[in-house]
N, C-alpha and C positions, 0 to 999 in steps of 0.2 A: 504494500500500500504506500504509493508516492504522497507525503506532505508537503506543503510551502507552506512554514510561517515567514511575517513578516514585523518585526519590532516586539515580538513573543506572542502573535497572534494568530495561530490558524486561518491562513487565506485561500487555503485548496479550492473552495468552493467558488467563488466567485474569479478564479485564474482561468483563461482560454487554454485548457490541458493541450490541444495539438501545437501551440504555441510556446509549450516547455525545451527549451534547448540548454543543454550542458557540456563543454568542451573543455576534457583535461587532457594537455599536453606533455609531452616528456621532463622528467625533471630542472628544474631551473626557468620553468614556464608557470605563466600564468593561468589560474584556472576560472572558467565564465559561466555565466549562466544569466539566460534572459526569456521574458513571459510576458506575455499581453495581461491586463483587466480591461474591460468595457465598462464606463464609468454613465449611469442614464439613470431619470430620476428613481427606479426601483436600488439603484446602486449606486452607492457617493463616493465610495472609497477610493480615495488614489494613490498610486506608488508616487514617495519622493526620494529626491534624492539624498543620501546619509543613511537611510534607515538599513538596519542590521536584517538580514534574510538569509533563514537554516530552510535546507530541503533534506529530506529523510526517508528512507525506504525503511519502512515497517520501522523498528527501534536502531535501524542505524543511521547515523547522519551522514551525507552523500555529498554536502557544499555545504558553506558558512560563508558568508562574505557582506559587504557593504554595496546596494543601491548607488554606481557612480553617474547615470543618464538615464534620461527618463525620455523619452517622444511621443508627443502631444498630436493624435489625429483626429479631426472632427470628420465624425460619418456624415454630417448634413441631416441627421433626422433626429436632433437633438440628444446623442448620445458621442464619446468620445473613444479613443482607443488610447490606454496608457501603453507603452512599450519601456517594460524596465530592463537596462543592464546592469549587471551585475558582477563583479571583480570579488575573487577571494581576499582574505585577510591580507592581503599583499597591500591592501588598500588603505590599511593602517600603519602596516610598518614602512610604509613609502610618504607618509605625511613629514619626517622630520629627515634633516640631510645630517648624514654622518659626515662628521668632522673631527678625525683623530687619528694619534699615529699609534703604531706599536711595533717594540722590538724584541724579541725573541719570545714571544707568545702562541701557546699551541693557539690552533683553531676555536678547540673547545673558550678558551680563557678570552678570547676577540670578540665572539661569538655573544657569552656570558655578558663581558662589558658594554657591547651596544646594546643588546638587550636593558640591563642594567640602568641607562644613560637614556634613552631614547624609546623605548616600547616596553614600558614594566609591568604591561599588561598581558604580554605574551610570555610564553616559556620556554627552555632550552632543554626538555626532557629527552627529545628525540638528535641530541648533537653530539657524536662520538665520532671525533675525531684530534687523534693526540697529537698529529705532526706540527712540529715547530715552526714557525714564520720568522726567517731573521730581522725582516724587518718591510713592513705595509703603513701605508698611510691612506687614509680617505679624505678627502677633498670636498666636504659639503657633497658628500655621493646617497642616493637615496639606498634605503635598508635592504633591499632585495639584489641593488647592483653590489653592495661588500658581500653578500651572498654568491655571488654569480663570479664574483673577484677571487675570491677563494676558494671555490666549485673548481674553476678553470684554473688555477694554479698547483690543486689538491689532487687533479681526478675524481674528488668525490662528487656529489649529486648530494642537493637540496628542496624542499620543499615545505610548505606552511600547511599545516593539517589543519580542520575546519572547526578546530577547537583553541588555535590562535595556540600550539606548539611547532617550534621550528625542528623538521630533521634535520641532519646533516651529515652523512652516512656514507661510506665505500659503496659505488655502483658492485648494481647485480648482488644487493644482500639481504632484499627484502620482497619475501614469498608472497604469493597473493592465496588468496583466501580457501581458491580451491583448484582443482588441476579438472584439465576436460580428457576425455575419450571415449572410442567409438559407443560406449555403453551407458557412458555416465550419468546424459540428459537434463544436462545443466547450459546445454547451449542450442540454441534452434538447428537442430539437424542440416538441413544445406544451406547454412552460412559458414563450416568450414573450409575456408581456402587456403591454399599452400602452395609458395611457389618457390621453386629453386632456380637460383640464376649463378650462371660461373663466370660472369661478364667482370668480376674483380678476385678472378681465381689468382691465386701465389704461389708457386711449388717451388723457386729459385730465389732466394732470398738474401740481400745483400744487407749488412748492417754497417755503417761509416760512425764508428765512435770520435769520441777524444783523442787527445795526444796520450801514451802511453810508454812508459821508462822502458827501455831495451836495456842487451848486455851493454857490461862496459867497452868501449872503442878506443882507442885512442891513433892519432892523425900526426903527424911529422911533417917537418917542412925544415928547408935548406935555408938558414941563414946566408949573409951575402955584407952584413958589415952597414946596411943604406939604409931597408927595407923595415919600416917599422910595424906594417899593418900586415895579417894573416888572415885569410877567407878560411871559417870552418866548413866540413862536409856536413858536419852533422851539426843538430842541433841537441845542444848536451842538457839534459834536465839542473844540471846543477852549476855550480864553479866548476871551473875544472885545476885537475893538477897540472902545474904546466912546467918543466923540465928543460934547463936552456944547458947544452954544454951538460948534462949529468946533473947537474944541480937545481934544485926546485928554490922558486923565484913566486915572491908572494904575488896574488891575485886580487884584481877589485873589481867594482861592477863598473861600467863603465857610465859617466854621466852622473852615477850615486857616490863614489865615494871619491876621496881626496886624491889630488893627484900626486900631491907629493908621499903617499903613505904606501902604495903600493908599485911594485916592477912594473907587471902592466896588468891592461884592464881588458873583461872579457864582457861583451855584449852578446845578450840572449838572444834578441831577436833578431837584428842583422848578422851572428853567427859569426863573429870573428875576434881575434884577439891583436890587442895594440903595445906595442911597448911605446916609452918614453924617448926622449932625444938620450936621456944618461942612461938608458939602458937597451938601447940596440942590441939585440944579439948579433953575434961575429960572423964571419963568415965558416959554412963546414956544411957537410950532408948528414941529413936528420937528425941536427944538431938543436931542435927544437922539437916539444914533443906537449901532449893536450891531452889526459885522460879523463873518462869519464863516462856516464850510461847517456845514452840517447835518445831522444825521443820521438818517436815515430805514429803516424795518423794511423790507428785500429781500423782495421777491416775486415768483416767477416763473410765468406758465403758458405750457405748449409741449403742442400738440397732435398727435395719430398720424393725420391723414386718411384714410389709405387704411383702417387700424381701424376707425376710425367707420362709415366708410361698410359696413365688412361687421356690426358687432355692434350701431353704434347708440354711444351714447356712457355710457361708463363712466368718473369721474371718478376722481383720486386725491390726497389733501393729505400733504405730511409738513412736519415741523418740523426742521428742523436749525441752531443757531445758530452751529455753527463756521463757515457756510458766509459768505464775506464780500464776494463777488465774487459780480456778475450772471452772468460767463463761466461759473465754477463752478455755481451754483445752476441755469444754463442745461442745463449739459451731468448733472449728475445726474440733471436732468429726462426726458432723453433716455435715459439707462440704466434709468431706472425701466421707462420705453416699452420699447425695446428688449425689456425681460427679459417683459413682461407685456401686451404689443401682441396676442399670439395666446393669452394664456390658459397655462396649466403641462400640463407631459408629465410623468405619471409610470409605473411601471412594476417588472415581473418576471420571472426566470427565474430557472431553476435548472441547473444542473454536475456534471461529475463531477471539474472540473480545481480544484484548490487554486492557492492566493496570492492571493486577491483577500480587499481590506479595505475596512471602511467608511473613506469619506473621498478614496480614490481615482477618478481619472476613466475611464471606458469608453465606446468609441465602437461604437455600434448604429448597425446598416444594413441597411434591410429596406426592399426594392421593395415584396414583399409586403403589410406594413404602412402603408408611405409614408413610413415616418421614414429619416431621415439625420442625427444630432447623436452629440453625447454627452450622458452623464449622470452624476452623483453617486452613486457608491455611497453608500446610507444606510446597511446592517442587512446583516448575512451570518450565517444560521445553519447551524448544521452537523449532519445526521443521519446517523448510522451506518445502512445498510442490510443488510449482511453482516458476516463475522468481519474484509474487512480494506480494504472499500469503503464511501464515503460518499455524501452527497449534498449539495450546498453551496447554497441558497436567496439570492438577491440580490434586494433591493428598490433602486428606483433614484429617482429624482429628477431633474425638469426641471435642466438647467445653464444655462438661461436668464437667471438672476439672477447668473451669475457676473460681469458686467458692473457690478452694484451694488457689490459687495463688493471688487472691482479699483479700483473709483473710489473708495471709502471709507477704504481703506489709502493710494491715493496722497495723499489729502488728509492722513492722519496723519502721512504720511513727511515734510512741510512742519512739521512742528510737536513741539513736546515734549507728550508726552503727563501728564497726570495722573493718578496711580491714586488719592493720597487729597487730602483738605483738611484743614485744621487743624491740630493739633497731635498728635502717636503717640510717647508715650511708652513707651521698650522699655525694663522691667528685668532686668538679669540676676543671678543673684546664685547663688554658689555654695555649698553646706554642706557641707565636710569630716566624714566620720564618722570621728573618732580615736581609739585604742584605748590603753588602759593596763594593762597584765600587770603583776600583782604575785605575789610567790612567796615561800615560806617553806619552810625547811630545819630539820628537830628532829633531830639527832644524841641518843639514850638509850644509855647504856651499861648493857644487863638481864642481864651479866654474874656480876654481886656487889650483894647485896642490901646494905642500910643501909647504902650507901656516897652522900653528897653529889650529884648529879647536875649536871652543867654544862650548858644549854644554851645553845644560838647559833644564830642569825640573821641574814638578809639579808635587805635588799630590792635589786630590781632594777625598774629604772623605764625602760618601751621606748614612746617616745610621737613621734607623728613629726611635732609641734607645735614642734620642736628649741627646749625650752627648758630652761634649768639648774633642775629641780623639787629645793626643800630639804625634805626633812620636818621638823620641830621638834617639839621636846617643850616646852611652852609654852604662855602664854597669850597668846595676840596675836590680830590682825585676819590672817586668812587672806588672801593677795597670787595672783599670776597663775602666782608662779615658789615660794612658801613655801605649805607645806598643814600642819597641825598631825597629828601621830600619837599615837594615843591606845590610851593602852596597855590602860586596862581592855575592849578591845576586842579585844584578841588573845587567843587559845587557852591562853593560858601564866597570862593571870592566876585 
């Protein structure tokens, strides 16, 4: 049984039921919902805009959100059409702009503080995630973009559940409610669809890491007695030793350190070494010499044979330079295969059961078909059918790739992450509005005529600047605590 309350009021009854639409989108998306009323003198009710609106299948709540537009149509026969939309909780926690920095704070701990600071209405029960931030700032950004900020730095997936609690959780970790197959009867019999595409098949898989420390090398060259500057072959991870004549001759970085403190100086990145004018080395063959490990750009390929052999060969390159280790860049190689060895499954059906959300996992099992896995909810929409039955559309997604995205987080969980570079300078600054009441009192006595009149006067000064204000009759320079009063300005003169 589909409800719509509306500000805690059952409106089921007078809502145009074929007019119910609900659209939840993949994690880090927003979720909608919008409904017609006919407002005519039997019916006055109108949606506005603000008001809080829960829809609920039987005892479960299905949306929560806030009324952001309302569209106003007149039929001509003295009756109207309200058309309300409706934005989830998102619509709260985007009313204030986050303005804050933080430096080595998990997710969880950022997460916790905006909340904290800016929506203490909502909750952070559904936020597990330990990884460290070495350092993010937010810029007057609304609530849902530091969400989306750290989504996309994290791998993980967010969302605002309809009771105003934030997830924030490792994709691909959170089951849905129930699984479908050919016997089940929990889904309308021919709305399952499945298709397999191999149009972004991988069996040949190239991984391009970071730089990576090799053996140690060491490089020689012929002094000559002139010749001060040396081109290396390689480029050495560290200082190197460097051996002029059998004897080792101190080292410095070039550009960093003194130049009178060391022999000569080695540069990392243009790969060469410099001596001094006082200290040329002489002339002799391989009378100079540079040890050291070297560093070279990681490359891996790893192949799917049995793949090949059914498609033919499909290659694949990516670049990742966090990657620093051959083990690693090895085994990413193999998730890539893994997830793309057979090509992507994706798919749909449709329900008459509520609780299912994009981002949740569901296991399909059809003889019928062939298939046996799970899959990715993407997209759930919802269409009313009757005054109090719906229909609930699921689009699904290969979880083949869940192996990528498992490997990529554990690689982050080894490391602090960075959200910004540079420098983020956050201003804050506040402006007090303060008010000053002034008030005057005319006591006339219109008793008895040609008689002398006395007047009197106050002031009263209410400022919550709490400072001692003097008025003066005077001429002076006007102060922070002395104001000059000016009498040909008053009523009396």
């Amino acid at each position: 049984m589909i409800s719509i309350s509306i500000d805690g009021t059952n409106r089921s009854a007078i809502i145009e039921f074929n007019s119910v639409e609900k659209n939840d989108v993949l994690n880090n998306q927003t979720d909608f919902l919008s409904f017609q009323i006919t407002c005519n003198a039997g019916q006055t009710f109108k949606p506005e805009v603000g008001s809080e609106v829960f829809m609920t299948d039987g005892a479960v709540r299905v949306f929560g959100g806030k009324i952001y537009s309302v569209d106003k149509q007149s039929n001509g026969d003295g009756s109207a059409i309200f058309t309300a939309k409706v934005k989830d909780y998102s619509y709260d926690l985007d009313r204030y702009l986050v303005n804050e920095g933080y430096t080595n704070k998990t997710v969880n701990e950022i997460i916790a503080d905006i909340v904290a600071v800016y929506a203490s209405d909502f909750t952070t029960a559904g936020v597990a995630c330990d990884l460290v931030i070495e350092k993010i700032s937010f810029d007057r950004e609304k609530g849902t973009d530091c969400l989306r900020r750290l989504a996309d730095i994290t791998g993980y997936s967010f969302y605002i559940d309809y009771y105003k609690d934030i997830h924030f959780f490792e994709k691909n970790t959170e089951p849905a409610p129930f699984s479908i197959s050919d016997s089940s009867e929990n889904y309308l019999n021919d709305s399952l669809i499945l298709t397999d595409d191999i149009s972004q098949i991988r069996n040949r898989v190239y991984i391009k890491g970071g730089e990576v420390e090799g053996e140690e090398r060491t490089e020689t060259f012929n002094g000559d007695g002139v010749k001060k500057q040396f081109k290396l072959a390689n480029k050495f991870a560290h200082k190197p030793v460097v051996l002029v004549g059998g004897g080792a001759v101190s080292v410095g970085i070039d550009y960093l350190d003194q130049e009178a403190d060391f022999d000569c100086f080695w540069d990392f990145n243009q790969q060469y070494l410099r001596f001094k004018d006082t200290t040329i080395p002489a002339s002799g063959t391989n009378n100079i010499s540079a040890t050291e490990k070297f560093l070279y750009n990681l490359i891996v390929q790893v192949n799917e044979p049995v793949s090949i052999l059914q498609y033919g060969v499909f290659e694949f390159s990516k670049t990742d330079l966090t990657i620093q280790s051959r083990s690693s860049a090895v085994q990413m190689a193999k998730t890539e295969l893994e997830a793309y060895r057979r090509g992507l499954l994706d798919g749909e059906f449709e329900t008459y059961e509520g609780g299912l959300r994009s981002g949740q996992i569901i296991a399909v099992s059809s003889a019928l078909l062939g298939v046996n896995e799970s899959f990715l909810i993407q997209r759930v929409d919802f269409k009313m059918i009757s005054q109090a039955v719906g229909v609930w559309r699921v689009q699904l997604a290969s979880l083949r790739t869940v192996g990528i995205i498992d490997f990529l987080i554990e690689l982050l969980k080894t490391k602090k992450i960075t959200g910004d570079t540079g420098v983020a300078i956050l201003e804050k600054t506040e402006f007090p509005i303060e008010q000053i009441n002034f008030g005057e009192v005319v006591g006339i006595n219109s008793s008895v005529e040609g008689v002398a009149e006395i007047a009197e006067w106050s002031e009263e000064v209410a400022t919550t600047l709490d400072l001692a204000i003097e008025f003066c009759y005077a001429d002076f320079t006007p102060t922070a605590t002395k104001k000059i009063f000016l009498l040909e300005s008053s009523p009396l003169a």
